[in-house]
KOLKOLFI-620509 format. One record per residue (C-alpha): x negated, y, z; residue number from 1; residue in three letters. Coordinates in nm, 2 decimals. Example, Ala and Ser with C-alpha at 12.3 -4.5 7.8 and 13.67 -1.06 7.14 Angstrom:
+--------+--------+--------+-----+------+
!     c1 !     c2 !     c3 ! seq ! type !
+--------+--------+--------+-----+------+
!  -1.23 !  -0.45 !   0.78 !   1 !  ALA !
!  -1.37 !  -0.11 !   0.71 !   2 !  SER !
+--------+--------+--------+-----+------+
This chain:
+--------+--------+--------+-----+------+
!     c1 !     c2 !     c3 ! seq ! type !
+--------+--------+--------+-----+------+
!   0.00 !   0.00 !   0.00 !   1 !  UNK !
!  -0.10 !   0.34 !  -0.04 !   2 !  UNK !
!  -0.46 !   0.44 !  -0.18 !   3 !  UNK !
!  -0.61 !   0.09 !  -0.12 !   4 !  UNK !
!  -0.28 !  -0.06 !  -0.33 !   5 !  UNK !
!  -0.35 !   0.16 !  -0.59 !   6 !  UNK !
!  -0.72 !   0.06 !  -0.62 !   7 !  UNK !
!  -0.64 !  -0.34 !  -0.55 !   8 !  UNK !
!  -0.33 !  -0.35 !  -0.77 !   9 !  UNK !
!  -0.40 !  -0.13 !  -1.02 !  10 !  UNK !
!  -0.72 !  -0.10 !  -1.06 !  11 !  UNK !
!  -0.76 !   0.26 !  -0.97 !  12 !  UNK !
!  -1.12 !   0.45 !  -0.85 !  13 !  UNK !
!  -0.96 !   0.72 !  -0.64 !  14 !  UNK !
!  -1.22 !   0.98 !  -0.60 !  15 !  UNK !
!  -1.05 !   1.26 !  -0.37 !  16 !  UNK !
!  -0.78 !   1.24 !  -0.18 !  17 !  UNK !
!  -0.60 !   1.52 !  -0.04 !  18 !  UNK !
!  -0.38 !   1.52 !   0.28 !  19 !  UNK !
!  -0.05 !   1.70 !   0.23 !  20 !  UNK !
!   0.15 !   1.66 !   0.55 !  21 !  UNK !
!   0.50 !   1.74 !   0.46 !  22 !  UNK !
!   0.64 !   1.41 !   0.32 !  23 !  UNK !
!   0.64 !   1.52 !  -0.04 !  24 !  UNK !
!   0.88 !   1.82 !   0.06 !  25 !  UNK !
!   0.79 !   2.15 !  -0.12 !  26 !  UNK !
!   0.41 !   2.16 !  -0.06 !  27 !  UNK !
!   0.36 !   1.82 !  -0.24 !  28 !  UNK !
!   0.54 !   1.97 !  -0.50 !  29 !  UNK !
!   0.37 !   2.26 !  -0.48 !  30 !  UNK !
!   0.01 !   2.04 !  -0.50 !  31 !  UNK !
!   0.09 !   1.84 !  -0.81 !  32 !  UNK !
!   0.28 !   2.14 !  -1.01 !  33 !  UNK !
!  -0.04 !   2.36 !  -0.98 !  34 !  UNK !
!  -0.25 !   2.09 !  -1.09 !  35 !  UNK !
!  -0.41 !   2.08 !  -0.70 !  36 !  UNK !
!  -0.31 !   1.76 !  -0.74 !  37 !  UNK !
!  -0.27 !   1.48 !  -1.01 !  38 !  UNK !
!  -0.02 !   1.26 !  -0.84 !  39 !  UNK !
!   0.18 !   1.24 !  -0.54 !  40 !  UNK !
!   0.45 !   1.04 !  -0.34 !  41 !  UNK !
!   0.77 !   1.20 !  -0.38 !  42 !  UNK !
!   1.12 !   1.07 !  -0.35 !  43 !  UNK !
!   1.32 !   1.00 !  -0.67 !  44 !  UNK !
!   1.60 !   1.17 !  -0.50 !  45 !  UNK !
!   1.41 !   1.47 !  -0.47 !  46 !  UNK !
!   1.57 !   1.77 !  -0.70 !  47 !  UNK !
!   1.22 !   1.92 !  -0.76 !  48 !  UNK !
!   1.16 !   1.57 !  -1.04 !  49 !  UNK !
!   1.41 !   1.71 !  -1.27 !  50 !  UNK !
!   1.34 !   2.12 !  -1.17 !  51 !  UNK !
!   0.95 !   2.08 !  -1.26 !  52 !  UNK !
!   0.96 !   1.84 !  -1.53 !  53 !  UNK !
!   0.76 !   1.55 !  -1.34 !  54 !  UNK !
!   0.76 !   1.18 !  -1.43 !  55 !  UNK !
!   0.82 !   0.94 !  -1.22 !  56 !  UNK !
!   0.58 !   0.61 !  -1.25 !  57 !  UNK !
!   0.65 !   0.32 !  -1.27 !  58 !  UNK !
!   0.54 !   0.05 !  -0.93 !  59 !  UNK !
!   0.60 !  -0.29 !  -1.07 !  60 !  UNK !
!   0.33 !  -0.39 !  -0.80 !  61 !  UNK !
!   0.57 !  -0.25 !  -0.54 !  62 !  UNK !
!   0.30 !  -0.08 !  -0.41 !  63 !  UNK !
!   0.51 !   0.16 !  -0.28 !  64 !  UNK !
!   0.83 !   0.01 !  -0.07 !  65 !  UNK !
!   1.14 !   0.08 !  -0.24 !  66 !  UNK !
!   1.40 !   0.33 !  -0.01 !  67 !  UNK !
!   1.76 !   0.26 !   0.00 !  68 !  UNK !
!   2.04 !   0.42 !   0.15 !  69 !  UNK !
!   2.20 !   0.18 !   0.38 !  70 !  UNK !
!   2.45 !   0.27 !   0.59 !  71 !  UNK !
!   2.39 !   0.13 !   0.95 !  72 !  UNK !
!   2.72 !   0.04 !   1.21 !  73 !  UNK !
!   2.75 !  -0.10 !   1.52 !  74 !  UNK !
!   2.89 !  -0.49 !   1.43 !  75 !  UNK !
!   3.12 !  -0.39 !   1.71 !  76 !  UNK !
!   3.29 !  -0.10 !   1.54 !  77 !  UNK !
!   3.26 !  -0.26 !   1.14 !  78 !  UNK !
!   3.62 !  -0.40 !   1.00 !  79 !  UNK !
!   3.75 !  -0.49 !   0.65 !  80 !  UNK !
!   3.83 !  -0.14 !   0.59 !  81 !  UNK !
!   3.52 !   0.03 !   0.65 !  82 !  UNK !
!   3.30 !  -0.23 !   0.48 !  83 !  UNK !
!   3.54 !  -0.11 !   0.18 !  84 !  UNK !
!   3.42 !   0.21 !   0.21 !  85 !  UNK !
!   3.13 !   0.15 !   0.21 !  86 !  UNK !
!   3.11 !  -0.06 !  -0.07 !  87 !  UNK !
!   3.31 !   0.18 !  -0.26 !  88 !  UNK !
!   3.06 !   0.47 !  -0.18 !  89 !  UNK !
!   2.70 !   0.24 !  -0.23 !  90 !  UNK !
!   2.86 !   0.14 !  -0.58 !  91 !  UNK !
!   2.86 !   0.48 !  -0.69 !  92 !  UNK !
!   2.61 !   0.64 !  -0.48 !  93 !  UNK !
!   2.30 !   0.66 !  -0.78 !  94 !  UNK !
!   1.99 !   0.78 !  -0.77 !  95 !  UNK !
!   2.10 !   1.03 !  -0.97 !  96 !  UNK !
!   2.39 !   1.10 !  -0.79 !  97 !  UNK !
!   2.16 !   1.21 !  -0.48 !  98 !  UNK !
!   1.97 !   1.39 !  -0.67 !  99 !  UNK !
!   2.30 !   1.63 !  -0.75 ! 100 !  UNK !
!   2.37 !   1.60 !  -0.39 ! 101 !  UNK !
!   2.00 !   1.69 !  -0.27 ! 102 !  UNK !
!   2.05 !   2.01 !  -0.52 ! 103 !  UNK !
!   2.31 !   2.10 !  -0.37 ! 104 !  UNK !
!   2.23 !   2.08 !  -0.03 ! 105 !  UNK !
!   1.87 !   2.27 !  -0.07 ! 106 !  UNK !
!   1.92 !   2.39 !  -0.39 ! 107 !  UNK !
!   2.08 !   2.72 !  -0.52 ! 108 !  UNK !
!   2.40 !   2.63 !  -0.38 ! 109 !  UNK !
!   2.26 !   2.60 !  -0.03 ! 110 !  UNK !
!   2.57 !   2.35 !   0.10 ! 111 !  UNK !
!   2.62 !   2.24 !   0.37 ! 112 !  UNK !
!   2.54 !   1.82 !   0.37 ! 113 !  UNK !
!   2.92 !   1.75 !   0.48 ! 114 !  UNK !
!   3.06 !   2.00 !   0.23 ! 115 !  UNK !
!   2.84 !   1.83 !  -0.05 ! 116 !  UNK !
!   2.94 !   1.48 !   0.06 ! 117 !  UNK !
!   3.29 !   1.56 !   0.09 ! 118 !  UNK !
!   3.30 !   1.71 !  -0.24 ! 119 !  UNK !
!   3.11 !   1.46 !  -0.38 ! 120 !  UNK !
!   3.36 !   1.19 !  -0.21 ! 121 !  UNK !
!   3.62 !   1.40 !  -0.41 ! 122 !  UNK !
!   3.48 !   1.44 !  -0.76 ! 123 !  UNK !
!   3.47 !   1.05 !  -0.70 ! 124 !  UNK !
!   3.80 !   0.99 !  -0.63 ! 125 !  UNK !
!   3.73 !   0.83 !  -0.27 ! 126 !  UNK !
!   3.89 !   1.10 !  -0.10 ! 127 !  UNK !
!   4.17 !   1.36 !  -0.18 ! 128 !  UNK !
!   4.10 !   1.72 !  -0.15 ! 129 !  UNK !
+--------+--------+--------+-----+------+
């Protein structure tokens, strides 16, 4: 994982390495748009791929773990009808579609997260307005 995957599963010689602490928020981005950097962990749902133009690489190494949403419940408090829900919502809950809702959220429509995801549960037709 990390630098060492990169050289054993790839191949790679890194030759610098440069510490950016903020969990490829806006610095990151920062780094690799000014050509500080020349790659960088970022997540896919992160709005700044589509805003700067970056591509995403492919990992068919998995050298960097995969993150899902997964939505986590007491077993005490799951039934049939919230496991519905929450099939309904992972079935159309993209990568894409966080992407929108990441935009919206710290984007130019500064929302707030439970405006976004309600209106996002509406424009899906999960919930009525």
């Amino acid at each position: 994982m990390g630098i060492p995957g990169l050289e054993e599963n790839y191949g790679l010689e890194i030759s610098e390495f440069t510490p950016i602490s903020d969990g490829g928020g806006p610095a990151t981005v920062d780094a690799l748009v000014s050509g500080d950097v020349t790659a960088a962990n970022i997540f896919t749902t992160s709005p700044a791929l589509p805003e700067n133009d970056l591509v995403v690489l492919e990992d068919p190494e998995s050298n960097f773990p995969a993150q899902q949403v997964v939505p986590i419940l007491s077993s005490d408090s799951m039934d049939e009808d919230i496991a519905e829900t929450l099939d309904a919502v992972s079935e159309l809950l993209s990568t894409e579609e966080l992407i929108e809702l990441n935009d919206r959220v710290s984007g130019s429509e500064n929302q707030e997260p439970s405006d976004a995801a309600r209106d996002w549960l509406e424009e899906q037709g999960l919930i009525e307005g």
